[in-house]
N, C-alpha and C positions, 0 to 999 in steps of 0.2 A: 394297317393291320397291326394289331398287337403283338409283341413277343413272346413265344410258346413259353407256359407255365410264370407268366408275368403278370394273372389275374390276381391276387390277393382273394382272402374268402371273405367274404359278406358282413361277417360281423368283426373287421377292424373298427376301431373307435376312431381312430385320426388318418385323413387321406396319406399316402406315401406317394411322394415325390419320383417319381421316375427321373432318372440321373442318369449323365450319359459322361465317361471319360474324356475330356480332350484338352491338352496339358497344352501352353501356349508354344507355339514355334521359339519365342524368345528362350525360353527357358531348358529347350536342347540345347540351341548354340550357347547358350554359357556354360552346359554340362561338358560341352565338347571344347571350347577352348581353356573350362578350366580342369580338364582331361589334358590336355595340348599341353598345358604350360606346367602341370604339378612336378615336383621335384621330388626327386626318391631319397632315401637317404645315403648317404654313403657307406660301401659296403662293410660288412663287419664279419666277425665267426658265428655269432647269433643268425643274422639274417643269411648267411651262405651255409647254414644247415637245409636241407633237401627234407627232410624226414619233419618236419615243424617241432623239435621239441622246444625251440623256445619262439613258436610261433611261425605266422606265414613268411616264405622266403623271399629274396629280393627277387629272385627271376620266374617265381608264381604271380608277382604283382605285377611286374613289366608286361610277360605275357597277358595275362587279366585286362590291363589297361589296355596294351595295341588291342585286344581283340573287342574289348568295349566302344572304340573310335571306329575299327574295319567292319566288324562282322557284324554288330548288334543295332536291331529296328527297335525302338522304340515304339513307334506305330505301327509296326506289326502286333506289338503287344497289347496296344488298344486295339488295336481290332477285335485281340482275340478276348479281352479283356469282355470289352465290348458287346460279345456273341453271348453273352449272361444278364439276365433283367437286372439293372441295379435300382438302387431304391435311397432316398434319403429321407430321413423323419427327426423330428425336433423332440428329445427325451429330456426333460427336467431340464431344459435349457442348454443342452448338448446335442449337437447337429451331428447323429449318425446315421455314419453311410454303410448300408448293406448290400450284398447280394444274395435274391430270394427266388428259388424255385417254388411255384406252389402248383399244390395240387386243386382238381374239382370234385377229387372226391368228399363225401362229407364225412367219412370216418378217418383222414390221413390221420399221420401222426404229425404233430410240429418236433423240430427239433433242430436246434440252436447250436453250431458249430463254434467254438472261439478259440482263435488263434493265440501266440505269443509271441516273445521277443526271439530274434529278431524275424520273425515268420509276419505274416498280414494276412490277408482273404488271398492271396494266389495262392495259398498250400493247402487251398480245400477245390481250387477249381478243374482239378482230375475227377475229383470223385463230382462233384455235381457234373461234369460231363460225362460218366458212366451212369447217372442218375437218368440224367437228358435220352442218350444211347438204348436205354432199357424202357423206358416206359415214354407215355404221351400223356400232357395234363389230367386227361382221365381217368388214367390208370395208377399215376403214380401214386405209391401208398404214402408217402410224407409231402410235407411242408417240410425244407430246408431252408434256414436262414446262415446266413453267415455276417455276422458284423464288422466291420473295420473299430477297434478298442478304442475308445477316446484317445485321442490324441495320436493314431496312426492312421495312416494312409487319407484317404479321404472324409475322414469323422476329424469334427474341432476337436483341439486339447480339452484339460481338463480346467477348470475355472484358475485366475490365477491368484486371487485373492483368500483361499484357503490351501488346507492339506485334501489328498485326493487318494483312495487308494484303492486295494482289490475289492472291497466292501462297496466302495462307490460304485466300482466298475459293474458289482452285480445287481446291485439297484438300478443303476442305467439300463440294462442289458432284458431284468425280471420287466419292466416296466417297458421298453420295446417291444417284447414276444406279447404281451398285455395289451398292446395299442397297436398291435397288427392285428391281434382278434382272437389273442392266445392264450387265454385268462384263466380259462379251466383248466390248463396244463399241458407241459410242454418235456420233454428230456432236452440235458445238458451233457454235451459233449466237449472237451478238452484236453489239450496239448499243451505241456511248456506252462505259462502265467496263465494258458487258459483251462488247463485244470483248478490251480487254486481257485480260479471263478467261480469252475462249476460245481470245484466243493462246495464254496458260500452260498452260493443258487440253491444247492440240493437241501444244502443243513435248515438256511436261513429264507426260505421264500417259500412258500407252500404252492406257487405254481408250478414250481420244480419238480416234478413226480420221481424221477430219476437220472443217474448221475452213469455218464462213462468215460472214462480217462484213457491215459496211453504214457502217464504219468504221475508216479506218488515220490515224491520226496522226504523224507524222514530219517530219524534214528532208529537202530538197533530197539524192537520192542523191549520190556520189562519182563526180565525172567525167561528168554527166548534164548538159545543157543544155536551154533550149527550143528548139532548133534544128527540131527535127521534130516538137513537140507543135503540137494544132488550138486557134484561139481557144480553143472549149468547155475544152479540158485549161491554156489560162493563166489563164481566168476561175478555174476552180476554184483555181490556187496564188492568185490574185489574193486570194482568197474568206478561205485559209489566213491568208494576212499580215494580212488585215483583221482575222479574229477574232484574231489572234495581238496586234496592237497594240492595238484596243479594245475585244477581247470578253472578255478573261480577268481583267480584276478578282475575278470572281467566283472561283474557282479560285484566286487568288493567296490571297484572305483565306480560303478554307475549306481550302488546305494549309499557309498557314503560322498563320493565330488559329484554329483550327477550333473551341475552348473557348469563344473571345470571338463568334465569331457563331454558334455554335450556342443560347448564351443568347437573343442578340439577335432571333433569329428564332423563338425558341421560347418567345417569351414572349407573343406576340399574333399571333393568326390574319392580320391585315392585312398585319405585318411581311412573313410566309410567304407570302401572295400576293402579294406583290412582290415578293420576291427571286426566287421559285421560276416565278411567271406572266410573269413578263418572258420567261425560256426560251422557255417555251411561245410566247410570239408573233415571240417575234425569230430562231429555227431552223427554222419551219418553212415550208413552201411558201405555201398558201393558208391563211388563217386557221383554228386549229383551234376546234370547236364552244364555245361558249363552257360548255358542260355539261362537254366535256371537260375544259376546264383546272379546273373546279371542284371535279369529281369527282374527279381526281388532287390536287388542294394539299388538301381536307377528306381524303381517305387520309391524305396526310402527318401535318395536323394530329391525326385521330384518333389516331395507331399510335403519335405523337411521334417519328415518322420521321427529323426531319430532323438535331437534334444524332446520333444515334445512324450516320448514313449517310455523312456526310463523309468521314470515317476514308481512306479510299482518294488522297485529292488530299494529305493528308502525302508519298508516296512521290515525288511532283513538284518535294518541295522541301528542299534545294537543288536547281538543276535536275539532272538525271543530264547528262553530257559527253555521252551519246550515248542519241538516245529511244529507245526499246526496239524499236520496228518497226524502228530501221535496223541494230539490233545484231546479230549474227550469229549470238546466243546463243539470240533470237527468232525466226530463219525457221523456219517451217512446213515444214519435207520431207512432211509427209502432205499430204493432196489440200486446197484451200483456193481457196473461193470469194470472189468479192467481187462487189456489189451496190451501185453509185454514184445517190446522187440529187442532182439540182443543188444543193440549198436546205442541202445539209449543211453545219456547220462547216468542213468541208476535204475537197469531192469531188476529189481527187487522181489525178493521169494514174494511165491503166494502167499503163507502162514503171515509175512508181514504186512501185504496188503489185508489179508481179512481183517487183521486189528485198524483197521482205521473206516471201515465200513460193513454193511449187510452186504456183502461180496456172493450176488448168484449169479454171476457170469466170470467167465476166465480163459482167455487164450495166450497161449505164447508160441508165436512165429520164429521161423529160423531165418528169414531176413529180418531188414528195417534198422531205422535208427530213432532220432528226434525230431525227426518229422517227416513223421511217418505217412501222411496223406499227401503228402508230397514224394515220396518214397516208396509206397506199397499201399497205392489207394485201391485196389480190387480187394486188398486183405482187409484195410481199414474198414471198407466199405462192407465188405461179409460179417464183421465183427456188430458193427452197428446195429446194421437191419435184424441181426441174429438177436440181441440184445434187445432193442425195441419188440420186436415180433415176441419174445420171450415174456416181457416181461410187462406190455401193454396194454393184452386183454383187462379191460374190467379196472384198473387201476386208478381211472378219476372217476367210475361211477356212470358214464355219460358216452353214448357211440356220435356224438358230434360235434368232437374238438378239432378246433378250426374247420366249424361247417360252411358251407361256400351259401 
């Protein structure tokens, strides 16, 4: 018997591969002895700060690490992993791997979930189990796809004999939703590198219909002041400048060494919990489960995720004269939502997202952070449907996108 909501609709153009997780036994035990053996560094005033201001501390990694060796299943996580249809399809010579809820209705909606750095498909799989919980293949109003981005998690890298960037990424990704059966049109959703995707989706692909984020990063509009913005909207630029001055080291070394710390982090599991676990504690609202952040950085480690993922923070550098949210090149004229939570890198006034799109949707939550479907997927999730249902009637002309 088949996997509930694992039927694809009728008119995919190319079969999809049912994929099933199962990482080799070798390659735990060499997670675990090379957890056993890694060396810390020797203690300093930097790393014996408690508060991270100059990053994660020596006795948050210690802990981290015993409780990665005692506490953490692996295969408990494919299991749960597991408990979701995955799917594998061959895009312009990129083998991506997703996981796909579909519905039997014939009027669902499709719609395209993408992750970013350092996130993968396990920061969307709360909300496709609230999806699951809520409805049954029959019922459910969408098609959910979620991809693993070239060169993460279970999808190949990006070729290595060219340049590869977020533009490629959306031509992969438009041409997926397209060879699953999704042609007439689909909404794009994004977080982190997968907002700028879903910009390029929305601007540059006409299957695109519509665009919603949880993420705009930008300058200060032209001729815009805080004259009429609320505390809450100067906290947020406040929030902006902060990470702007010392949250982007990271980003500075994986756009312009991306070779030199891709080594450096892919050479020991401890490394990658520290480069990649600091994220995790320092964007988000309330501390995420400490299961979560482990279960994402062993994905990484397993998949070799992380040299392979970077690729995308080249395009940042040198900087571009003008970011791409305020360029003109990038407004969204199709319908485009946004989805503000405090804890974000840069929850930024409404008045400045409308300049960068046709903005007819808009919430701002008092939890959450930077990843937020990981963090507040009942909200995520009400914002979505609210959004689609809003803005879907009538909008490709046709009541049977992705008809079964």
């Amino acid at each position: 018997m088949s996997m509930p909501f694992s039927t694809p609709p009728s008119t995919a153009k190319d079969p999809l591969s049912p994929f099933r997780i199962a990482v080799p036994q070798a390659k735990l035990v060499e997670l675990e002895t090379l957890l056993k053996i890694a060396k810390f560094a020797p203690h300093t005033y930097e790393n014996s700060q408690t508060d991270r201001r100059y990053g994660v501390g020596t006795d948050w990694l210690m802990t981290m690490r015993d409780l990665w060796l005692r506490s953490y299943s692996w295969r408990a996580t494919e299991d749960r992993i597991n408990s979701f249809p995955h799917f594998t399809m061959d895009v312009n010579g990129v083998n991506i791997h997703f996981v796909g809820l579909f519905s039997q209705k014939k009027d669902a909606v499709p719609i395209l979930l993408i992750h970013g750095w350092p996130g993968s498909f396990l920061e969307f799989l709360p909300i496709l189990q609230k999806f699951e919980d809520a409805y049954t293949p029959e019922t459910l109003p969408y098609h959910l796809v979620v991809p693993s981005l070239p060169g993460y998690a279970f999808s190949s890298g990006p070729p290595l004999d060219r340049d590869f960037g977020v533009g490629d990424v959306a031509i992969i990704l438009d041409q997926l939703m397209k060879q699953i059966g999704f042609e007439t049109g689909y909404v794009a959703h994004g977080g982190d590198i997968g907002s700028r995707i879903a910009r390029n989706l929305g601007v540059d692909h006409e299957s695109c219909k519509a665009v919603h984020v949880n993420l705009v990063l930008m300058k200060r509009p032209d001729n815009m002041t805080d004259d009429l913005l609320n505390a809450h909207e100067i906290e947020g630029i406040e929030k902006m400048q902060y990470f702007t001055a010392f949250g982007c080291g990271y980003a500075t070394e994986q756009g312009t060494r991306p070779s030199t710390i891709g080594h450096v982090v892919s050479s020991s599991p401890l490394a990658l919990l520290a480069w990649v676990g600091e994220k995790f504690l320092e964007w988000v609202d309330d501390p995420l489960a400490i299961h979560d952040i482990l279960e994402s950085v062993t994905l990484y480690w397993l998949t070799e995720t992380f040299a392979r993922a970077i690729y995308v923070y080249r395009q940042n550098y040198p900087p571009p004269p003008i970011p791409s949210a305020n360029d003109p090149r990038w407004f969204i004229h199709k319908p485009f939502g946004y989805s503000s939570f405090p804890m974000e890198i840069a929850p930024l006034p409404r008045s400045w997202i409308e300049t960068t799109g046709n903005l007819v949707f808009y919430e701002r939550h008092q939890k959450g952070g930077h990843f937020a479907a990981l963090e507040q997927p009942d909200q995520l999730k009400s914002d979505l449907t609210k959004f689609v249902d809003q803005i879907w009637p009538g909008i490709t002309g046709t009541d049977c996108i992705g008809a079964s």
